[in-house]
N, C-alpha and C positions, 0 to 999 in steps of 0.2 A: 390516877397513876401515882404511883410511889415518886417520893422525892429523895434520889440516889446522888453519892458524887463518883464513884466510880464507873458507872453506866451512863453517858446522856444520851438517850435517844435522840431528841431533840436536835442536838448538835449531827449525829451520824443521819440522819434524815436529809439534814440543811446540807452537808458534804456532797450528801449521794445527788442532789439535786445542781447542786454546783459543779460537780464532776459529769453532771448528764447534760449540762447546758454548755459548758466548755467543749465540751467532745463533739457535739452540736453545731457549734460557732467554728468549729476545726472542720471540722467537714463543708458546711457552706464556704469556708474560707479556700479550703481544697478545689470544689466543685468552680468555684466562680474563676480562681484564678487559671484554673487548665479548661475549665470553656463546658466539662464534659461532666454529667451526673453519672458513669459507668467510669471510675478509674483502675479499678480494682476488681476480680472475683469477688471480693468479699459485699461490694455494690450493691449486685445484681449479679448472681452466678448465671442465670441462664443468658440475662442478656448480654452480661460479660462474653459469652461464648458466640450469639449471634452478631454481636457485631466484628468480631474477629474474623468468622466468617465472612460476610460482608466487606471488610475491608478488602479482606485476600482477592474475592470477586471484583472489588472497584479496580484493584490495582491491573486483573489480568484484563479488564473493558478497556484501560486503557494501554496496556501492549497490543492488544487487539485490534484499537482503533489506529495505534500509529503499525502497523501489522498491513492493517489496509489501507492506508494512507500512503506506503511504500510500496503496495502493488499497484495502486494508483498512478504512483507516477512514472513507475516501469512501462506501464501501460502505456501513459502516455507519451513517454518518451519513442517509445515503439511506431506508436501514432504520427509523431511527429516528425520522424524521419521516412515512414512510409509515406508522407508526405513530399519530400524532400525526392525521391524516387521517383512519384507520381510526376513531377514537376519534370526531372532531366527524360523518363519516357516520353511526355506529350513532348517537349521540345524536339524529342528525336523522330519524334513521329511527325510532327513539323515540319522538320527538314526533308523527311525520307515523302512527304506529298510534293513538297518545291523540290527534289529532284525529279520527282515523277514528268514532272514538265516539260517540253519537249525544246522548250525555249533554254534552256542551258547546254554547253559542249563542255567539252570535258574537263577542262580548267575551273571552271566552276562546278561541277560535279566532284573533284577532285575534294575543292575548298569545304563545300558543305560534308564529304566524307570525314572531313578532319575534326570539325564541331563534331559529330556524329563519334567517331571515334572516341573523345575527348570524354565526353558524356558516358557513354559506355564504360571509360573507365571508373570516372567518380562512381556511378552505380556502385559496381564492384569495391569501389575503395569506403564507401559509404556503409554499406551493409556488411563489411566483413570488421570495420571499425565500431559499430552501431552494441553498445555494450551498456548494463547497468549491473555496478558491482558485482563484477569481475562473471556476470551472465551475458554470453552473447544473445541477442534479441531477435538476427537472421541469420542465423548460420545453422540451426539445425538439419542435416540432412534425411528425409521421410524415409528415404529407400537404401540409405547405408549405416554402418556401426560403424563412422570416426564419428563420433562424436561425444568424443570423452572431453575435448579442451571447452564445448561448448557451456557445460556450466547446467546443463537440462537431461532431465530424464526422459524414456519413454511416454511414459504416463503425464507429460510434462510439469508444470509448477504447482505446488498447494499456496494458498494466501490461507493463514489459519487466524480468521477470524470472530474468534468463537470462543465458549470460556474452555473447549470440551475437547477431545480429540474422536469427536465421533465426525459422522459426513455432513451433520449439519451446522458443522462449526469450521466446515472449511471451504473456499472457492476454488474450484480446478480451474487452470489455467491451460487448455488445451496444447499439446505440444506443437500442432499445425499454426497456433498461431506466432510460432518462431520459426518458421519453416524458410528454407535457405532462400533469401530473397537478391544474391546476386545473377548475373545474366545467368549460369550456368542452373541457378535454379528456377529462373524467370521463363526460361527456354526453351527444356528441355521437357522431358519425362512427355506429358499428356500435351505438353505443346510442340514439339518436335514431330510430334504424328498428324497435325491439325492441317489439313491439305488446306488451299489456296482456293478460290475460284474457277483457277486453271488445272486444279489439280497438282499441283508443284506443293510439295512437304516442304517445313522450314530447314531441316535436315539437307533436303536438295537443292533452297536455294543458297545456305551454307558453302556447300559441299562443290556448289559452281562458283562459285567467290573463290572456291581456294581453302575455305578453311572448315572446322570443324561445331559443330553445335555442342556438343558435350563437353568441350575443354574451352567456354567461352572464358576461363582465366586467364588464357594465353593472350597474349598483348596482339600475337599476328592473327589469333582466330578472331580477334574483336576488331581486327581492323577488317576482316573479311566477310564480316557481321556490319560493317558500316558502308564497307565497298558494294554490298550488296541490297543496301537501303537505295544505294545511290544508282544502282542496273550500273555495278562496276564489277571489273575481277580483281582479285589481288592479288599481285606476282609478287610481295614478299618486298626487297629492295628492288627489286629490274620495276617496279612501279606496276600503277593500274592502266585498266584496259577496258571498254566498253566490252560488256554482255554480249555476243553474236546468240544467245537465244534471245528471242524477244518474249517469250515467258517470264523469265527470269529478270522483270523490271522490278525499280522501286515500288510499282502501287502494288505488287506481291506482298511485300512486308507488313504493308499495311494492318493490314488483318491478324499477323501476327503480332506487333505492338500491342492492338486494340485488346492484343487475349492478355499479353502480360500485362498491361494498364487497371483490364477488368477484374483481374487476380489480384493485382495490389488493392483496387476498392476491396473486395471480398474481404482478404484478411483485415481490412481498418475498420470494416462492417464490425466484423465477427468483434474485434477490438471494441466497439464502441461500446455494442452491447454488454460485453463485460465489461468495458467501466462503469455501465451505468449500475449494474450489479453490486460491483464492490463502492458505489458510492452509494448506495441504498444501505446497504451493509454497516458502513461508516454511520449514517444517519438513524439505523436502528440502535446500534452501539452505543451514542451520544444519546438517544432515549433512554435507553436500558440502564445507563450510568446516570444519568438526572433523576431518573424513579430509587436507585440502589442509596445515592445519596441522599435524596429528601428521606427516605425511610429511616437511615443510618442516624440523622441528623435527630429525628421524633426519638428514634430509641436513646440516642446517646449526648447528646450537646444536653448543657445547662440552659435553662430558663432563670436567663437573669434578674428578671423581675420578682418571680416566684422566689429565687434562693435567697436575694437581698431582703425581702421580706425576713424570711427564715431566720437568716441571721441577726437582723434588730432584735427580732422576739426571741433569742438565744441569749443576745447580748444584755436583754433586759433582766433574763431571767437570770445570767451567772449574777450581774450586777444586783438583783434582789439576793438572789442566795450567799450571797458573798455577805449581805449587811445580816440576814437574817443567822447566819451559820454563827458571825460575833457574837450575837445577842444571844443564841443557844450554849453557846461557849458560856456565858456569865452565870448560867441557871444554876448549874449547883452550888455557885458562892451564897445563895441564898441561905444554904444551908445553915451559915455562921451567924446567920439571925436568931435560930432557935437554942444556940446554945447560950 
């Protein structure tokens, strides 16, 4: 090779190597301190893209998960007050067997009407209060349109559990399973038809009480509803009055409770089951998001051990090319030797 002083190779070699080890030692220095070997398109283009991807998906797994995690507990809230329900029924069915008894007169028949009543109200005041953000839980009516305040559609709730808006990213929540559970819905419809042993409808023995099966929100039809647990009549204020049918006794009701009792199980059934549903859901989700992240992680986190390496041997090399690039700097003074 020719001996130049205006050209060093030499030197431009030593530079290019020094500029390739610095940039080098920038990049591990990059890579370690954000965690991540993808920080940039320039990275990894394609992987830059799937993990973008990926994220977007981590993020909707977990609106997802808290998605079902809040129909969960609508659910159970639902659960728990039909509970609550089931409790003031048996008690009233309780009372309405110890009135059946022939060992009580009518002062005390009177007494247990009034528990009886009392209970009947809370029901009512129960399930018409029974609400989770700003969704009533029993108040939808099956066989009428008010039911705009209710918060539910026909087709009742979607839980969208899912990354997707297709059907298998979503939980229907049947509308039945909000279905009006105060007396008037506890009572009526397919129960109000349901005859007695003796033949007597809940309708009729209602209707010999004094009061009415269909408007069990009225204060006087529930107290005609408890008069009639009791084999009582209800005059309103002029007071009550023993039954002159003897059809028309407490152990009549019986069987009507036991149906409104049986229909409260049913919907907490039909409930359970969809909880266990949306808690399988839940626990697929928590899969699906642990596989999405470990994936995420192989493509895109730094290997600290690996980069620290990296960058010693970068740091070794600016530091060699750094001494070597001086000592290329000096080559063409040599020149002044030959003159």
């Amino acid at each position: 090779m020719a001996l130049t002083v205006n050209t060093n190779i030499s030197s431009i070699i030593a530079q290019r190597s020094l500029n390739n080890a610095t940039d080098a030692m920038n990049k591990s220095i990059e890579r370690m301190t954000t965690g991540y070997k993808i920080n940039n398109a320039q990275d990894d283009a394609a992987g830059y893209s799937i993990s973008n991807m990926w994220e977007t998906k981590l993020g909707s797994l977990d609106v997802a998960m808290d998605n079902a995690a809040t129909g969960l507990d609508l659910l159970t809230t639902a659960a728990e007050t039909y509970g609550l329900l089931t409790s003031h029924l048996q008690r009233v069915r309780d009372l309405t067997e110890q009135a059946s008894n022939g060992t009580y007169g009518s002062q005390s028949l009177k007494a247990i009407q009034a528990e009886i009543s009392s209970r009947l109200l809370e029901i009512n005041r129960i399930s018409a209060n029974s609400e989770f953000n700003g969704i009533k839980l029993m108040a939808y009516n099956l066989d009428k349109n008010d039911n705009e305040e209710v918060g539910i559609t026909e087709e009742g709730l979607n839980l969208q559990v899912g990354l997707y808006a297709d059907i298998n990213s979503i939980i229907k929540l049947d509308v039945e399973l909000f279905a009006n559970a105060s007396l008037t819905g506890l009572f009526s419809g397919d129960l109000a038809s349901v005859t007695s042993q003796s033949g007597k409808q809940l309708s009729e023995l209602i209707t010999a009480a004094k009061g009415d099966v269909t408007a069990l929100g009225d204060i006087e039809n529930i107290e005609a509803f408890a008069a009639a647990c009791c084999g009582l009549t209800y005059e309103g204020e002029d007071g009550f009055y023993l039954q002159i049918d003897k059809d028309c006794t407490a152990k009549e009701m019986l069987q009507f409770l036991d149906s409104a009792i049986n229909d409260i199980s049913n919907r907490v059934t039909k409930i359970g089951a969809v909880q266990n549903r949306v808690q399988s859901a839940i626990s697929a989700l928590d899969v699906q998001s642990q596989n999405l992240t470990s994936s995420l992680s192989t493509l895109r986190d730094t290997d600290i051990a690996d980069e620290s390496s990296n960058y010693i041997q970068q740091q070794i090399l600016q530091q060699a090319s750094a001494t070597l690039l001086s000592t290329a700097n000096q080559l063409p003074s040599i020149a002044l030797n030959l003159v």
